[in-house]
N, C-alpha and C positions, 0 to 999 in steps of 0.2 A: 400383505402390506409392503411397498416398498417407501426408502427414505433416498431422495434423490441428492446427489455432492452438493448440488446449488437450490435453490428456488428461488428467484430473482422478483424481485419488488413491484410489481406493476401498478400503476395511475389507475384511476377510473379510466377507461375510455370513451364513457360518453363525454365526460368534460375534457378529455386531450384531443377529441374527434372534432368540436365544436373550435377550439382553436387550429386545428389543423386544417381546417375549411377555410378556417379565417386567412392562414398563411396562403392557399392555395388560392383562394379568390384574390389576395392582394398581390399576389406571385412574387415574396419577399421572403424565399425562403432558407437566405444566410448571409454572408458579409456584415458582423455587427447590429444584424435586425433589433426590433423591440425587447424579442422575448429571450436574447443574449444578452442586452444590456439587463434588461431587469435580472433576470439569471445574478449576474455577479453583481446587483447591487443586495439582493438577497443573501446570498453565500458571502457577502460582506457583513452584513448584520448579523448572521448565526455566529459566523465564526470573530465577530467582535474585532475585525481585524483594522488596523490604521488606513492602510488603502485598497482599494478595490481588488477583489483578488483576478487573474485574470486568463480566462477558462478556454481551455483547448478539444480539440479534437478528439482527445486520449491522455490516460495517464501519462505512456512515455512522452508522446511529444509534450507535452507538460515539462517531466523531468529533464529532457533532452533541453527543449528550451530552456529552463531555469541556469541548467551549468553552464549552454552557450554564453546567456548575459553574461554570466558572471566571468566566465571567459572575458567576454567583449568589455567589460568593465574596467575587468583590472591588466588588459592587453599583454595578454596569456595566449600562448600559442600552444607549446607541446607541452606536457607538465604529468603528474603523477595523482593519485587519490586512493585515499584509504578508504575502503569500504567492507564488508563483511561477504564473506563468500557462502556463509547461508542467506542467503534471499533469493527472490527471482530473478530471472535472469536478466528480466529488462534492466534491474537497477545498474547490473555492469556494462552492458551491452549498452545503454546512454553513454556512460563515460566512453569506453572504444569510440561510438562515432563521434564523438566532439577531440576524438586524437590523445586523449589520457589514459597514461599507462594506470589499471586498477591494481593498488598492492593490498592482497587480501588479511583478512585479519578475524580472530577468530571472534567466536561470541559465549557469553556465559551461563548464566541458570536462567535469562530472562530471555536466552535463542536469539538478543540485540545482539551488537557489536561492544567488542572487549578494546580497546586501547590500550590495556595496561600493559596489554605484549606488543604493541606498534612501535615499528622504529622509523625517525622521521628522518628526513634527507633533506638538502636543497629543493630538489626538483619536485617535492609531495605541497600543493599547492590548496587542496579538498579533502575534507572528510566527509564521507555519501552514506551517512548513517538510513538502516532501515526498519521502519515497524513491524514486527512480524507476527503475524495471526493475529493485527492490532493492536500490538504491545508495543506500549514505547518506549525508544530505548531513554540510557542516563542522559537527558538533554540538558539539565544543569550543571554535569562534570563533562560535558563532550564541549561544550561552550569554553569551558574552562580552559580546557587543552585545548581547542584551538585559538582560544587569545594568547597562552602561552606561546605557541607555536605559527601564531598570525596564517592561520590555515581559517579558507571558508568552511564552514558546515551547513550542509544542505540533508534536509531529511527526505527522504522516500517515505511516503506514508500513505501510499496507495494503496493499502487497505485496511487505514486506521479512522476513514469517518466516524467520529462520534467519542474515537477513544480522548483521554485528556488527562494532564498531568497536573492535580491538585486543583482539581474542578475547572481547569484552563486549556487551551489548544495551544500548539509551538507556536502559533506563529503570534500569542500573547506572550511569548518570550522571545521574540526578537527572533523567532530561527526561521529560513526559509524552509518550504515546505513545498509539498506536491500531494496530493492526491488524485485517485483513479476514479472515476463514473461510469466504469464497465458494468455490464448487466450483472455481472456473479457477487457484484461487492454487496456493502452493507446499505448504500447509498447507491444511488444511479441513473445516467439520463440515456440508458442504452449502451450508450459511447460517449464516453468526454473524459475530463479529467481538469484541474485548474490548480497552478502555482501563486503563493501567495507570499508578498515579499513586503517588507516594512520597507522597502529601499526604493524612492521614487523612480531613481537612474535604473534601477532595475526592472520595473514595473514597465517604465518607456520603453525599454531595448526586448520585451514580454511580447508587449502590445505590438511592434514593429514585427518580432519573428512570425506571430502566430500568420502574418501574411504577407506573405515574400519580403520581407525587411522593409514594409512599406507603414508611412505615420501619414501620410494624407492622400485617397485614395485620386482626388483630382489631378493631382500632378503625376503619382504613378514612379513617386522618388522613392529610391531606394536608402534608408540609411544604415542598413547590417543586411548580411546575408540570409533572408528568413526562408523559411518553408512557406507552403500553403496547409495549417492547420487546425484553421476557423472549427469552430461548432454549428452546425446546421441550426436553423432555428426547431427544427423538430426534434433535436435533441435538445433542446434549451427548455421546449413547453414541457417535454417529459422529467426533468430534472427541477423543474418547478414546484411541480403538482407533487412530487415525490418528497421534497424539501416540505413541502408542506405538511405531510405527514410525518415528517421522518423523527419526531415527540413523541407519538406513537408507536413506532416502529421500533422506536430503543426501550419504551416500556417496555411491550414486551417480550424484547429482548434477552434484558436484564433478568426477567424472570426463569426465562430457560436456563443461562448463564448461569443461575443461584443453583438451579438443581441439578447442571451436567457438574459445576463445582464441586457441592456434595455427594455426588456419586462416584466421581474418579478420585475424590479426593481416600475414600474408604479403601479403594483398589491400590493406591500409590504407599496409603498405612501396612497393606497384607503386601509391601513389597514387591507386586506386580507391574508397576509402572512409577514411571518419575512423569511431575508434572511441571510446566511453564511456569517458571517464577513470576507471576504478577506482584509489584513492589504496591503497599497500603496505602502509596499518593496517586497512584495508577487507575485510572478505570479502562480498561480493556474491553473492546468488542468484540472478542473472539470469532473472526471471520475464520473459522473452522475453530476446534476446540482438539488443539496438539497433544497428544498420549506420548511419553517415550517410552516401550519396553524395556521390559530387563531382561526376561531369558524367551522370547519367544522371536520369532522372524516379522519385520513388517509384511511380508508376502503371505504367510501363512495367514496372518490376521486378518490380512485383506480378501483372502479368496474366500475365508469363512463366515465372513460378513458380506459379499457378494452372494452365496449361497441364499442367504437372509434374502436378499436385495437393500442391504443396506451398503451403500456406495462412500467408503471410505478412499481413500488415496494419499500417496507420498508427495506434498504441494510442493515443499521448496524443495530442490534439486541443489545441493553444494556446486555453486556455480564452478569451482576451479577441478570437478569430476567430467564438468560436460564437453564434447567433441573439441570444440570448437577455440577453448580455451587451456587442457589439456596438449593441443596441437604447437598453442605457441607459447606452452612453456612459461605459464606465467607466474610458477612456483618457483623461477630461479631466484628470488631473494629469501626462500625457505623460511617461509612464514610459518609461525607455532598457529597448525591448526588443532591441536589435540582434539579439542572441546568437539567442533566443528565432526571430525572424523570420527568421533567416537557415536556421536549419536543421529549423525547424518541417515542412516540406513534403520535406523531404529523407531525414528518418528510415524505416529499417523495422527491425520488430517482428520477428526470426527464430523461430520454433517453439521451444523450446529442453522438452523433458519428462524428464524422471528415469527413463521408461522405454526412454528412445531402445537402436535397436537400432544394432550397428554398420552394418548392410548400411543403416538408415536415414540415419544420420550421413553415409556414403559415399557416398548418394544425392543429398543435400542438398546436400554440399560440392561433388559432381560439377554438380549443377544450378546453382551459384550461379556455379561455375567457365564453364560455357559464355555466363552470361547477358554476363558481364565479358569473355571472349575472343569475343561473336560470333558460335560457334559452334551450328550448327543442332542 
């Protein structure tokens, strides 16, 4: 038996086959097509949102654009943002290309972002809060602080579809948002990803970047500097058909979720592991189901369970460990990452799929049970 890291969501294909004929016979196959526009006027109705949300090529460019507008909005050139240095690394790697210095900040029992050790400056202009393993972070006290602090908050939450705070999404509370439509997520149209803003000015300056800073294709006017980061229309049918299911696909979900819960939750009782604080207003889609040890190695864990064939992995990487950011020293305002460091190296990633079988479930718990008793 093996348990593979991902197993990604796929449409029927007779019904994606049937529209994908359709694009090809009409040779309309991107620039704002039909099945873009319906796309986001869909993902406008699930997610209950004020205006159209407005869907990119990928998660980053998603998030990349979102901070540009907001750059271009509030006519922000070089400037600062707090963001948390456990997430991926696209979420920092956005801010660097839009020219923002990232000052890192730790995160707490819920692996979000902590504030309560951020120290603010003139020049800190964003807070780039992120979801991790679909948890979301305190979006009611980060609001807070940044009204006090008149700092944007923008959420990373690429790869929190589904997750919601008191049966609600952020962007029913007014917070800008992003998410990813990569194949591995919970949700997916292949490749895409879509920002979703209550802010009309924002929304326009969206729609302008995703293609070359252009609002009306006739003229070929530029009004901001945009990329080219349209959605194909074949990722739009796939991301359709998948929204269509995706009530199903969080059934059952949720079911697995109940019983990877109660199983590590026993493991974390015998003091073999600490688990992700999910808060009781939170529902969490655990895009992997995060373990932190206590006295064993994530290495060892993982070689033992590859044995198995069961494909665990260390997902987020402490952005301010890797090459790249390490290089230029982006610790010099010696940020308290205790939290961060202490369990950075100790986390694993559990498989966690919406298609799990039980006899897989049973296999996994059995294998994880041997790795903690010892057992050959």
């Amino acid at each position: 038996m093996s348990i593979e890291t991902i197993s990604p969501q796929i449409p029927n294909y007779n019904v994606i086959s049937k529209k994908f004929k359709k694009c090809f016979d009409e040779k309309y196959l991107t620039n704002d097509g039909r099945n873009l526009l319906e796309f986001e006027k869909n993902l406008q109705k699930y997610f209950k949102s004020k205006i159209k949300p407005v869907v990119f090529c990928n998660g980053e460019m998603s998030l990349y654009s979102l901070i540009q507008a907001w750059k271009i909005h509030l006519k922000i050139d070089k400037c600062k943002a707090l963001v948390p240095s456990f997430t991926f690394s696209g979420t920092v790697n956005a801010l660097v290309q839009n020219n923002i210095e990232p000052i890192f900040c730790d995160i707490d029992s819920t692996l979000t972002i902590d504030l309560s050790k951020a120290k603010i400056d003139k020049d800190i202009k964003f807070v780039i809060a992120a979801s991790v393993y679909g948890n979301i972070p305190d979006i009611i006290n980060i609001k807070k602080f940044c009204k006090k602090n008149n700092l944007v908050f923008i959420l990373d939450n690429a790869p929190g579809f589904c997750s919601r705070i008191n049966n609600k999404f952020p962007n029913n509370y007014n917070v800008d948002q992003i998410y990813s439509f990569h194949a591995t997520k919970i949700f997916n149209s292949v490749e895409g990803g879509c920002a979703i803003t209550s802010n009309k000015s924002i929304q326009k300056i969206l729609k302008a970047l995703r293609n070359f800073g252009q609002l009306d294709k006739k003229t070929n006017d530029v009004i901001v500097p945009g990329l080219n980061s349209k959605m194909s229309e074949l990722s739009a049918i796939v991301g359709l058909e998948n929204l269509k299911n995706i009530n199903l696909i969080l059934s059952k979900r949720k079911q697995v979720i109940k019983r990877y819960t109660e199983f590590f939750k026993t493991l974390e009782n015998k003091n073999f592991i600490s688990l992700m604080n999910v808060k009781k207003n939170i529902f969490c889609n655990f895009f992997f189901f995060p373990i932190i040890l206590k006295n064993k190695s994530s290495q060892q864990f993982i070689n033992f369970m590859n044995k198995k064939k069961i494909y665990c992995r260390t997902y987020y990487k402490s952005v301010h460990t890797l090459t790249y950011y390490k290089k230029i020293n982006l610790l010099k305002s010696k940020s308290d990452l205790s939290f961060t460091n202490k369990i950075k190296n100790k986390i694993i990633a559990i498989p966690l799929h919406s298609e799990m079988k039980n006899k897989q479930i049973g296999y996994l718990f059995k294998s994880v049970e041997q790795f903690f008793m010892h057992k050959k």
